[in-house]
Structures are given as C-alpha cells and as structure tokens.
C-alpha positions as CSV (number, residue, x, y, z in Angstrom):
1,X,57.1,1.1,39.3
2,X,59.7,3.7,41.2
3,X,61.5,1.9,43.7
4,X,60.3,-1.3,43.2
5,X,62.0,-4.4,44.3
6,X,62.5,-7.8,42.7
7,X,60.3,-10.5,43.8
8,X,63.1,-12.9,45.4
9,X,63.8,-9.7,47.7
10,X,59.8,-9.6,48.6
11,X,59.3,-13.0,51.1
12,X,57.0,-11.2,53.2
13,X,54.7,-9.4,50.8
14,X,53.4,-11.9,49.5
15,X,52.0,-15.4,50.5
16,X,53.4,-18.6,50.6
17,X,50.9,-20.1,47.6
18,X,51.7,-16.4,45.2
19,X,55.6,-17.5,46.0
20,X,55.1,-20.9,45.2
21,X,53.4,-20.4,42.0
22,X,55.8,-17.6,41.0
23,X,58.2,-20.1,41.0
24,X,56.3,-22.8,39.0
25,X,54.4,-20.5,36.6
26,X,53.7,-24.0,34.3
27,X,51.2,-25.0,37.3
28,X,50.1,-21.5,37.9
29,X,48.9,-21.3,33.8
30,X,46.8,-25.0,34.3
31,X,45.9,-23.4,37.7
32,X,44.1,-20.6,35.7
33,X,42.7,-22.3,33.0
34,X,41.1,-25.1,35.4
35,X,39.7,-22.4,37.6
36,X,38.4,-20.5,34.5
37,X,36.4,-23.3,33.3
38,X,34.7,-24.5,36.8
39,X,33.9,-20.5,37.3
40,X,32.2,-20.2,34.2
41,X,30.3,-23.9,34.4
42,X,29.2,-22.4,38.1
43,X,28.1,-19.5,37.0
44,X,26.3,-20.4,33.4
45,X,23.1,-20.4,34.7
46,X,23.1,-19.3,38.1
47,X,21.2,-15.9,38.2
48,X,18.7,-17.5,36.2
49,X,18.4,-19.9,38.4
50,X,18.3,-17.8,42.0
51,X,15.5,-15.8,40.4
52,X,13.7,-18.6,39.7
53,X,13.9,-20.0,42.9
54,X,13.2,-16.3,44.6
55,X,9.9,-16.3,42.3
56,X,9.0,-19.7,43.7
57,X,9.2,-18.7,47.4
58,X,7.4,-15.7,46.7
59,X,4.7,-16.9,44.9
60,X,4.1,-20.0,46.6
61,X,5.4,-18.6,50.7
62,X,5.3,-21.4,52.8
63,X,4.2,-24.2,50.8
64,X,7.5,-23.3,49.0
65,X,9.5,-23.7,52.3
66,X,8.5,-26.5,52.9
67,X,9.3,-28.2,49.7
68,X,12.6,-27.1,50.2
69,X,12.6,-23.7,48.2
70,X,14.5,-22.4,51.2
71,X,17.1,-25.1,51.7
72,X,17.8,-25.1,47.1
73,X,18.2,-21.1,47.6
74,X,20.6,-21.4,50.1
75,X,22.7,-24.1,48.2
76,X,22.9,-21.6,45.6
77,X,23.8,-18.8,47.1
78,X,26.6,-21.9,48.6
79,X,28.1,-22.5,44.3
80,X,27.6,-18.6,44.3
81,X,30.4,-18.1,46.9
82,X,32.1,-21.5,45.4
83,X,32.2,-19.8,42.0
84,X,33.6,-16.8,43.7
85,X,36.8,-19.0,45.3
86,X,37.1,-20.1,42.1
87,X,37.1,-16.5,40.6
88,X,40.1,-15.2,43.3
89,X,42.1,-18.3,42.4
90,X,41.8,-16.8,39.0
91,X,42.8,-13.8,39.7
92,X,45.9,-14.8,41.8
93,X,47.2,-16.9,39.2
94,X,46.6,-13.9,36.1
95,X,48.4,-11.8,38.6
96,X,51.8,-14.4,39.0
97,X,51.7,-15.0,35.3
98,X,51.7,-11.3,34.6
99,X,54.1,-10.6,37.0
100,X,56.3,-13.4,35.8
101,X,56.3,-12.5,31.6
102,X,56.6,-8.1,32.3
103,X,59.5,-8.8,35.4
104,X,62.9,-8.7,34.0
105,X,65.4,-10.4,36.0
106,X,68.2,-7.6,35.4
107,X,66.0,-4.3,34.9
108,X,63.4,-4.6,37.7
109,X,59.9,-4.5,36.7
C-alpha cells in the first residue's frame, strides 16, 4: 500500500483488542480456530431449523404460539446473531494474522 505506515506508528486506527492480539498473534491463531469451530457447530443446522420452525407457526398459527413456536424462533434467530459474533471474531483475528505474516518490519507492508 502507498504511503502506508507500520502498525506500532497506528495506536489510534485500530482498537485496543486488534493491538493486543497483533502483539500476541499465538492467542490470536487459537482465537481463530476456537471461533471457527463454535461458528460452524452454530450454524450446522440452523436454516434448517428456522424453516422448520417458520413452517410450524404457519401451519399451525396460534396453537403454535402458544406452544412456544414463537419464543423457539426467537431463540434462534438469538444463536443466529451468536454465530454471527462469533463469525466477526473470526474475521478480526484472520485480519491480525494476515497482517502479522505479509508486514515486514523493515520494508513496510
């Protein structure tokens, strides 16, 4: 990148947690792989499951309310937006590691 500064020279760009884990890239690698794994257990089977549910309430309308068809779509739609923290923690650690193996300490990026 033109004009591009080192990361040690960038303390307000980023966060506190990117600069934290830019300096502990070890954690930042188990970070990844732990989120990886609880992002794809969350998600395995949850559009399946969301339509099922959504074919329940329709089908059944408010006998399926009130046998809590209501209450078990909104706790999915709840690991839905779980799966997607775990997704952007993810993503934050790929970027640190990438950052951290193409960044050369006496060239610049």
């Amino acid at each position: 990148m033109a004009g591009a500064q080192p990361l040690s020279t960038l303390p307000t760009a980023y966060g506190r947690l990117y600069r934290y884990l830019s300096h502990r890239w070890w954690l930042a690698f188990l970070l990844m792989g732990a989120s990886f794994v609880c992002f794809g257990l969350l998600t395995l089977n949850l559009l399946h499951l969301v339509s099922a549910n959504i074919n329940f309430l329709v089908m059944n309308g408010l006998d399926a309310v009130r046998d809590g068809g209501l209450l078990q779509l909104l706790s999915l739609m709840a690991l839905g937006y779980f799966a997607a923290a775990f997704y952007v923690v993810f993503k934050l650690c790929e970027k640190v590691l990438v950052e951290k193996l193409t960044y050369d300490k006496h060239k610049g990026p």
